[in-house]
N, C-alpha and C positions, 0 to 999 in steps of 0.2 A: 176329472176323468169320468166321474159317476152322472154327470150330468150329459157325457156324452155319450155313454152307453143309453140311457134312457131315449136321450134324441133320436139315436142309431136304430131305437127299439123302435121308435115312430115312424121312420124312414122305410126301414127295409121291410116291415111286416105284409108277408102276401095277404093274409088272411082279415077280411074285414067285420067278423061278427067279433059283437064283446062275452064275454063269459056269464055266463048262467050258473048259480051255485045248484046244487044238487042238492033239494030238499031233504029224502034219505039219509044223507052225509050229516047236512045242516045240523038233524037232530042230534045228532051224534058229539056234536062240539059242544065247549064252554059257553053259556052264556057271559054276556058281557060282563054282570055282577058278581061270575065264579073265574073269572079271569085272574091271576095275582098281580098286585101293585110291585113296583119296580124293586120296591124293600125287600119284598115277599119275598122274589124272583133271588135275589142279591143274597138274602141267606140260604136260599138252598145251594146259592152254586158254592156258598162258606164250604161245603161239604163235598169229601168225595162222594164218588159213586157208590162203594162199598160201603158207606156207611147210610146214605139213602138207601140201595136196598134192605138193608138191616132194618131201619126204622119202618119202611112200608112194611117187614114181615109184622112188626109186632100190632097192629092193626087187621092180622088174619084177615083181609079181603079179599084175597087169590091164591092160590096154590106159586112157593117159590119159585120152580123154572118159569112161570109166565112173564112176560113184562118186563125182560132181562135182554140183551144179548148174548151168544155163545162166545164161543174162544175165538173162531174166525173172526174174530174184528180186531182190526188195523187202528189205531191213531195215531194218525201222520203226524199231529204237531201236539205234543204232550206238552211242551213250554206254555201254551196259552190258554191252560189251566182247562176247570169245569166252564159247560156252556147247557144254558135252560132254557129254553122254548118250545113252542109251541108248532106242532107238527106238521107243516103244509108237504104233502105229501105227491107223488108221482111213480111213473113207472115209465123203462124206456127199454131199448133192445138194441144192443152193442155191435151182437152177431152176425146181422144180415140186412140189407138196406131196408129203406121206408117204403111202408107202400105207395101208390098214385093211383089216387090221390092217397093224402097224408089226413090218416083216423082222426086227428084232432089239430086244432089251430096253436100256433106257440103263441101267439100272440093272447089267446083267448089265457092260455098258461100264465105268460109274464105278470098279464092282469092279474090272475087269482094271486099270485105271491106279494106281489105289490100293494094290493087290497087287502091283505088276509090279516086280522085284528093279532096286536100283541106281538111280543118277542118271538121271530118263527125261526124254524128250524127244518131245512129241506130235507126228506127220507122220500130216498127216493130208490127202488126196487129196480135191479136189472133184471129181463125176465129171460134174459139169454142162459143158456145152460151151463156156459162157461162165457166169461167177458172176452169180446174182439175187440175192444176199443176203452177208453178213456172217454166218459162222458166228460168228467171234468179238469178244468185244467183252468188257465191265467184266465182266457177268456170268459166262460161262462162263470167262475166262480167272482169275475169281478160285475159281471153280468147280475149276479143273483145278489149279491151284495149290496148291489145299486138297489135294487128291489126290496131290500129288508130284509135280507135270508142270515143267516152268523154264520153259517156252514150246512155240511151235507153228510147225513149219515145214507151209506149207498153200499151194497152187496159188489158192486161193480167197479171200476178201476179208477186211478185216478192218475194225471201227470203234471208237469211246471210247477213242481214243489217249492223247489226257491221263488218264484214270484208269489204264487198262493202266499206262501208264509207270510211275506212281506207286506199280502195283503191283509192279515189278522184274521182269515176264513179258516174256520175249523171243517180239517174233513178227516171221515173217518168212513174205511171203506176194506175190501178186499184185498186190496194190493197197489200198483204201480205199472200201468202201462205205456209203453211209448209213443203209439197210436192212438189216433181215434175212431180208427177201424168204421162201424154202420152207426157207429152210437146214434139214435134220435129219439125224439119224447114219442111216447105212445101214448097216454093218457094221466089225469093227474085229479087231486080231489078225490081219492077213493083209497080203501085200503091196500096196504102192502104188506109184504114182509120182508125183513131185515135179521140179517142171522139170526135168525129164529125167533124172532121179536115178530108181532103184532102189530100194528101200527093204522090207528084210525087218524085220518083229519083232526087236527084240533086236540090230540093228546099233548099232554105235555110230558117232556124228555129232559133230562140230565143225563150229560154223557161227560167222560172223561177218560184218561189215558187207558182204563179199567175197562171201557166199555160204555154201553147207555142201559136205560132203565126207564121207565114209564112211569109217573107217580100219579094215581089215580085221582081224577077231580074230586072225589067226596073226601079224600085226606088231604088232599094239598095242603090247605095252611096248617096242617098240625106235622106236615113232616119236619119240618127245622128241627121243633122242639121234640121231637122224636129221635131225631139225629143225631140232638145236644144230649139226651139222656144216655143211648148208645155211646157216647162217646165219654162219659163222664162214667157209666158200669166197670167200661172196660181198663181203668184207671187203676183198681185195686186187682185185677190182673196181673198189667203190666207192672208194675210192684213189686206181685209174688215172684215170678220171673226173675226177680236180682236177689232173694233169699238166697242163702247157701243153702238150703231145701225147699224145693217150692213144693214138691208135689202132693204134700197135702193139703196145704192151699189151696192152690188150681181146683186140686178134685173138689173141695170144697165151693169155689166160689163158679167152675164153667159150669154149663149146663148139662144134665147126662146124655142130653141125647147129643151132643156133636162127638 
C-alpha cells in the first residue's frame, strides 16, 4: 500500500521544482553526530512524558511552562504508548480555500519529510482560528507514514480513527472533525506552535497520552538516566503513602516548594 502511495506521489504532483532547505532553519537542527542512536531513542520513549519533563527540570535549562504542551491536547490513541522524534514541521489553514496559485509546492513538502534525517515526527500548526476541516485522516496519514512520519502532533482536527489506528500513526490533535472542510498545506520547514509549545525543525519530541515535551539537544543523552533517577526518588514516597501515618514522612522527603 505504501509503495503506492509513493508512486501516486510521483504521478499526480502538479508542481515540478524540488525542495530547498532553508539555511536559517538548517542551523537550527541536530547535527548528524547529536542525533540519538535507535537505543538512545528506545529508552526515552521507556518513559512517560511526566517523568521526561521532570528529568529536563532538574538540568535548570528553561523555565518550566516552556517546552511542554497545555491541556488542549487531544491523544487519540493512548494504546500505542510514548512516540520520539524528530520534528519536521508545517503549517496549513483549514478555514478557507488555497490561494491561486498555491504559496508552496506539496510536492517540494513530501520531499522535505521523506528526506528529513532520523526518526520524524509531523507538528504541524493550523493557522485557522478555529479548525473548518480535518487535515488528517486514513489518507494523508497513510500518506505521511509512507514518507517516514510516526504521527502528527497538530492544533487542528483530525478524522478516520478506526483506519488511523489500524495504521499504528500516532496523532494527537485538537479534537475530531468529520470534514475536511479548506484544509491545505501553507508552508512547511519553519517554526510553529502547538498548544503552547514552540516548535523548531529538527527538535526533538516525546509525546504521550499526557501530552508532548521537547528535550533539548544539549541534554538528550542524559535524560533517560535523569528519568531513571526521578523515578527511583520517588519510590520512598510511594512507600510513605501506605504508612498508617505518612505525613511526616512526606513532609520530610517532598520538596517544599511543591
Amino acid at each position: 500500500m505504501f509503495e503506492f502511495i509513493i508512486n501516486t506521489i510521483e504521478l499526480c504532483c502538479w508542481a515540478q521544482f524540488s525542495y530547498t532547505p532553508r539555511m536559517d532553519i538548517m542551523m537550527q537542527k541536530p547535527a548528524a553526530g547529536e542525533m540519538l542512536s535507535p537505543p538512545e531513542l528506545e529508552r526515552l520513549r521507556g518513559f512517560p512524558s511526566p517523568t521526561i519533563a521532570n528529568a529536563i527540570e532538574t538540568f535548570q535549562v528553561r523555565p518550566r511552562l516552556s517546552g511542554v504542551t497545555d491541556s488542549l491536547i487531544r491523544c487519540l490513541f493512548p494504546g500505542l504508548g510514548a512516540v520520539v522524534g524528530y520534528a519536521c514541521t508545517a503549517t496549513i489553514i483549514s478555514s478557507k480555500p488555497p490561494p491561486n496559485p498555491r504559496r508552496v509546492s506539496r510536492r517540494a513538502y513530501w520531499e522535505y519529510v521523506r528526506s528529513f534525517r532520523g526518526p520524524r515526527l509531523s507538528v504541524v500548526q493550523d493557522l485557522s482560528a478555529v479548525p473548518g476541516g480535518a487535515y488528517w485522516g486514513e489518507v494523508n496519514s497513510s500518506l505521511h507514514k509512507a514518507l517516514g512520519s510516526q504521527g502528527v502532533i497538530t492544533n487542528g482536527t483530525v478524522r478516520d480513527l478506526d483506519e488511523v489506528a489500524r495504521l499504528g500513526f500516532h496523532l494527537f490533535a485538537s479534537g475530531v472533525q468529520v470534514s475536511h472542510g479548506y484544509a491545505h498545506l501553507e508552508d512547511f520547514d519553519i517554526p510553529v506552535k502547538v498548544f503552547g509549545m514552540e516548535v523548531s525543525p529538527g527538535d526533538l519530541i516525546h509525546a504521550d497520552q499526557h501530552g508532548a515535551v521537547i528535550i533539548p539537544h544539549e541534554i538528550a543523552r542524559e535524560v533517560a538516566k535523569a528519568a531513571r533517577r526521578v523515578t527511583l526518588s520517588e519510590k520512598p514516597m510511594l512507600a510513605a503513602c501506605k504508612l498508617a501515618n505518612p505525613i511526616d514522612e512526606l513532609d520530610r522527603l517532598i520538596s517544599p516548594e511543591y
